[in-house]
C-alpha angles and dihedrals in degrees: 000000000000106000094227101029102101118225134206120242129229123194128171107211086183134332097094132098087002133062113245133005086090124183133143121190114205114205136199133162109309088334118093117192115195120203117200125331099216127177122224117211118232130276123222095282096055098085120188096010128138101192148352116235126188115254102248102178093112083061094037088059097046101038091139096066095044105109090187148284124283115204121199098195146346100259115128089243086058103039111008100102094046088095085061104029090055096056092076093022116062104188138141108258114204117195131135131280097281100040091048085043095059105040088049086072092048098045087046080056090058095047088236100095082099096061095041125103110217127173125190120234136190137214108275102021128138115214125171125226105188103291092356123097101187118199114200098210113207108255139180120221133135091287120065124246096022114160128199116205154227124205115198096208111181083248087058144270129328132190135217123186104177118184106347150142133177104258109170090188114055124181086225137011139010123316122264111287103255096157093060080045091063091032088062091042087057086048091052132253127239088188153353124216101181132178107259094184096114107022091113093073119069126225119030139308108260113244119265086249088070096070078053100065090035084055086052097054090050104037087058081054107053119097098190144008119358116207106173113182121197135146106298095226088065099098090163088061088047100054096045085051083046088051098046095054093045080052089055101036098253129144118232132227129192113215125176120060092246090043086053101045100040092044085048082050092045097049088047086056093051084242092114130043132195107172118218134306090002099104119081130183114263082224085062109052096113092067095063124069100254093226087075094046140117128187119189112187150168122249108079089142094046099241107182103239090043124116102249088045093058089045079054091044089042099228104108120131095223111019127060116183112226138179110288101031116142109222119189116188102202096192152080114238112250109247111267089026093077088107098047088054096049095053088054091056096047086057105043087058089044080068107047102263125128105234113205105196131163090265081064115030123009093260103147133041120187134252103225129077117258121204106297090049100053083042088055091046095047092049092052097041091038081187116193093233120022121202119183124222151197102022142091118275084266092065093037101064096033085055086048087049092049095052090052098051075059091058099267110148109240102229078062087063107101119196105176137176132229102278099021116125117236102205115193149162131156098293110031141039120197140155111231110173148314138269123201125298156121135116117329104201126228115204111163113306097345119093111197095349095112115067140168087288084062096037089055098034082062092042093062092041083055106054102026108025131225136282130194135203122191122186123185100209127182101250097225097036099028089218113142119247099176130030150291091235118181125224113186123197121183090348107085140328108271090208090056096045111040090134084053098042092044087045082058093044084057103049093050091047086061089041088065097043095054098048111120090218146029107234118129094227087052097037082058097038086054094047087053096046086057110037086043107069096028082055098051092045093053101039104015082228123107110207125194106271111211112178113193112196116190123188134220 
């Protein structure tokens, strides 16, 4: 690569390898883009934690460069980590009316809404960031006014797609901007970052419309209550919902806190619409014949605190499932929440409900493009170099593969990982280092104070249980005046084992006597080197071991 040609810079803070906690920087000379700040939610070994955040430090350390955040639409894995990321990085986000719209409640959550700087965008708009023009490209997804991009860099343009797929027939709005697509391919390309979630399926995503009609057939079917869940962000699925009860004569309620405040955002922005008289409170269901009921809630991937989980579990406030309730499940279970939701179902018909999912009715499409629709986007871009992006590896390569059986060379197929730097100009493509990232974990209150030490620390206690030995020693001789006693917590049943556990007490009593010194660490380290291997030889478990000595 040419020594004084600059070149821009593209790093994936996330996105990459994983599904969600997306977030790309763009870098050029002393100018830094950022596109999107998502969250990711945990998978099984994280146990404990609440959410997955992108490691910023690499933006952290360079803020003042930072011209602002572009966002491309208001799903959690776009926007989810912007609470926590704006706090040390105070810089503008521009995103359109819905996005914005969506992250103002979140950041009002946080108490920070006050000290952020947001400016509304539209379809079509052209804004510059330093050396940036960014060109929010209208797009079509399963969240209204999404937008994909085209950042017109001095090396060239790049574009972005974000979450997208070709739907002719969207519920609101105009369809996704293919025209401006094959006006920048004629222009020419530098690069093409494109969605990979669903490359792996042939054909073409079915249009939104499709759910509505789908809602129809069910809902002049149903005798009794109606309680449809779906992600709260998909406005389009609650306003065909909303459309199928006013069809029917129902009245609708909103149950979930993120159902109700995004519906309530959503109705402020004209991108939902009840009309009047048709939304009850949720508070107020019992005074409705529930024949002429709908319930819309949260909980499609049965998350445990959700609103659907709790009616399966039977301890919501306002909903009670009965015998004869209608629930339609108008999702696809995230990968790695199939068991969650199945848990859910098994529940719902425990409890006399029928229970319509897309194993069952064709109740959900999906939001992403499937073959025939990244073909149809990398024949109108006809980029130069081609990186795929949000997806697994998997994903990843099968969408590479996919951009080479279109003519793409294949040393202009670029498969990268989170932290690598994408250096490019018009005439070369090379990775040349890596800057920090990786996950930064939420548990409570605490943001990246839990690491793998802890992660592994909870796994053990999980799967093996505690014990705990507490000697009581005389500080200037070390001889043991109390003890040892033996708690055991998740490893067996003292009451059912007194001969093992006093088999244990023993052991760690020698142990003691036998130690050459009298220094506590070694006094402990001696106790576990016992206990350890008599423990897994007798139970093929390995607790954690946690000796306490106190001193007189």
């Amino acid at each position: 690569m040419s020594k004084g040609k600059k070149k821009l810079k593209v790093i994936a803070l996330g996105g990459l390898g994983e599904i969600g906690k997306n977030i790309t920087v763009f870098e050029y000379g002393n100018d830094i883009l950022v596109v999107d700040c998502g969250m990711a939610f945990p998978d099984d070994e994280m146990l404990g934690i609440d959410l997955v955040l992108p490691d910023t430090t690499y933006l952290v350390k360079n803020k003042e460069r930072v011209k602002g955040i572009v966002v491309t639409h208001g799903h959690e894995d776009h926007i989810g980590a912007l609470p926590y990321v704006l706090r040390e990085l105070n810089v503008p986000v521009y995103g359109t009316r819905l996005s914005l719209g969506l992250l103002e409640y979140k950041l009002e959550e946080h108490g920070i809404l006050s000290n952020c700087k947001l400016q509304t965008v539209s379809q079509g708009q052209t804004i510059n960031l330093g050396l940036f023009k960014v060109e929010f490209i209208r797009s079509t997804h399963s969240i209204a006014d999404s937008v994909a991009l085209a950042i017109h860099t001095p090396v060239g343009i790049v574009v972005h797609t974000s979450d997208f797929k070709v739907d002719y027939t969207p519920i609101a709005g105009e369809s996704i901007d293919l025209p401006r697509f094959a006006e920048l391919g004629k222009k020419g390309v530098l690069l093409l970052m494109c969605d990979s979630t669903n490359v792996e399926r042939p054909g073409y995503t079915m249009s939104e419309r499709t759910v509505g009609e789908a809602f129809e057939e069910i809902f002049v079917k149903a005798k009794k209550r109606i309680l449809v869940a779906t992600f709260a962000s998909n406005i389009h699925r609650i306003q065909q919902v909303v459309n199928a009860a006013v069809k029917f004569s129902r009245q609708v309620a909103i149950c979930g806190r993120s159902m109700i405040n995004v519906s309530k955002k959503a109705m402020e922005l004209g991108y939902l619409t009840i009309p009047e008289g048709v939304l009850v409170d949720i508070e107020q269901i019992k005074s409705f014949p529930q024949e002429k009921l709908v319930i819309i809630s949260t909980g499609s991937q049965g998350e445990p605190m959700s609103a659907l989980s709790r009616m399966a579990a039977g301890d919501h406030r306002q909903v009670e499932i009965v015998s004869g309730d209608l629930v339609v499940i108008s999702a696809t279970p995230i990968p790695g929440n199939e068991k969650c939701v199945s848990g859910v179902i098994n529940e719902l018909f425990k409890k006399g409900a029928e229970v319509v999912y897309e194993a069952l009715a064709d109740i959900h499409v999906s939001g992403h493009a499937c073959q025939e629709e990244l073909k149809l986007i990398h024949q109108l871009v006809k980029p130069k170099f081609f990186m795929p992006v949000h997806g697994e590896y998997r994903h990843l390569k099968q969408h590479a593969i996919l951009a080479q059986s279109l003519g793409m060379a294949q040393e202009n197929t670029l498969i990268m990982e989170i932290g690598q730097v994408l250096e490019i100009n018009s005439s070369l493509a090379r990775i040349n280092g890596s800057v920090p990232s990786g996950k930064v974990l939420v548990d409570g209150l605490g943001i990246g104070d839990v690491g793998n030490t802890v992660l592994r620390d909870r796994k053990h206690l999980s799967e093996d249980g505690l014990i705990i030995v507490v000697v009581t020693v005389q500080k200037q001789t070390g001889n043991v005046i109390t003890g040892p006693d033996v708690i055991s917590r998740g490893f067996v049943y003292v009451r059912e084992a007194e001969a093992f556990m006093d088999e244990v007490k023993q052991l760690a009593k020698d142990a003691l006597k036998k130690c050459p010194s009298k220094n506590w660490s070694i006094m402990k380290s001696s106790i576990k080197d016992s206990l350890r291997d008599y423990l897994y030889q007798k139970t093929k478990r390995r607790p954690m071991i946690l000796p306490i000595i106190m001193d007189i």
